[in-house]
C-alpha positions in Angstrom: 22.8 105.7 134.9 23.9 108.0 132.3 27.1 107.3 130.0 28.8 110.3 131.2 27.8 109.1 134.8 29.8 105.5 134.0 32.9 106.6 131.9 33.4 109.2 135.0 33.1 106.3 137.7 35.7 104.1 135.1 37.7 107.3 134.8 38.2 107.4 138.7 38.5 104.0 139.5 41.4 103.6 136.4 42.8 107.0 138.1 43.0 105.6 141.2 44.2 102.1 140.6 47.1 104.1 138.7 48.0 106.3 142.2 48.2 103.4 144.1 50.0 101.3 141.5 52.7 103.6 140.2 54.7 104.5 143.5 55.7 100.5 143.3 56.2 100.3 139.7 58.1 103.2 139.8 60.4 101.8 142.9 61.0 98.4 140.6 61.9 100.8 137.8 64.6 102.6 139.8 66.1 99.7 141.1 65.9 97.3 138.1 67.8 100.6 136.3 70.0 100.5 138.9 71.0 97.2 138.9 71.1 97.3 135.1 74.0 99.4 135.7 75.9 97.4 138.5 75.7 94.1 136.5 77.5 96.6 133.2 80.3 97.8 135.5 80.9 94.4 136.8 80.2 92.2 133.7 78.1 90.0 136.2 75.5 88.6 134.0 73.3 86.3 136.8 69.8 86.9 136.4 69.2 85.9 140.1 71.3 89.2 140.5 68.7 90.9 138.9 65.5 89.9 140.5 66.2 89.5 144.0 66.9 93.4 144.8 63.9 94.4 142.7 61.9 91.5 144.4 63.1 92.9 147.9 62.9 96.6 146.7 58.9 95.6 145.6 58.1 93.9 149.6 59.9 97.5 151.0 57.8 99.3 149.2 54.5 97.4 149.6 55.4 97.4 153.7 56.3 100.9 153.9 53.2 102.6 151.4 50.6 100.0 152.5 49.1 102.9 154.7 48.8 105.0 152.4 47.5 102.7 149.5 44.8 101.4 152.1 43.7 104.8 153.0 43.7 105.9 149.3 41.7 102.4 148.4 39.0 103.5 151.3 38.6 106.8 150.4 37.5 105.9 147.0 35.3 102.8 148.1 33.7 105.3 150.8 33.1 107.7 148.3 31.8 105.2 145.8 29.7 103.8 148.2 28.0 107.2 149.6 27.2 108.1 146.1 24.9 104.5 145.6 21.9 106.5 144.9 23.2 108.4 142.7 23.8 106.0 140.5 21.0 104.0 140.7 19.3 106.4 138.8 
């Protein structure tokens, strides 16, 4: 295998891991920002206040994209895989 051949197969596993990953960390962004906000209006300071909507916003999130994240995962493992001899080279 040649250099170019491995820093392209790190390059699309690192891409991939990163479109699968971000849609969640993006959704804990939101709704930590949001949050954020609520507990400045309010002066409400508890820190359980903080973590349980991002904790719920993160199992939402994971239930509703799993789909998608699974087929996104096997799509890169099936391509992976069907290029073996490739790589063996």
């Amino acid at each position: 295998m040649s250099a170019d051949l491995a820093i392209e197969l790190a390059r699309q596993a690192f891409l991939t891991s990163l479109w699968v990953g971000a849609p969640i960390l993006l959704l804990g962004f939101a709704v930590g920002v949001i949050v954020s906000i609520v507990q400045i209006l309010t002066s409400m300071q508890d820190p359980a206040f903080n973590a349980i909507p991002r904790l719920a916003a993160f199992l939402v999130g994971i239930l509703l994209l799993m789909p998608w994240m699974t087929e996104r995962l096997v799509s890169y493992t099936t391509t992976l895989f069907s290029n073996l001899g490739r790589y063996a080279r």
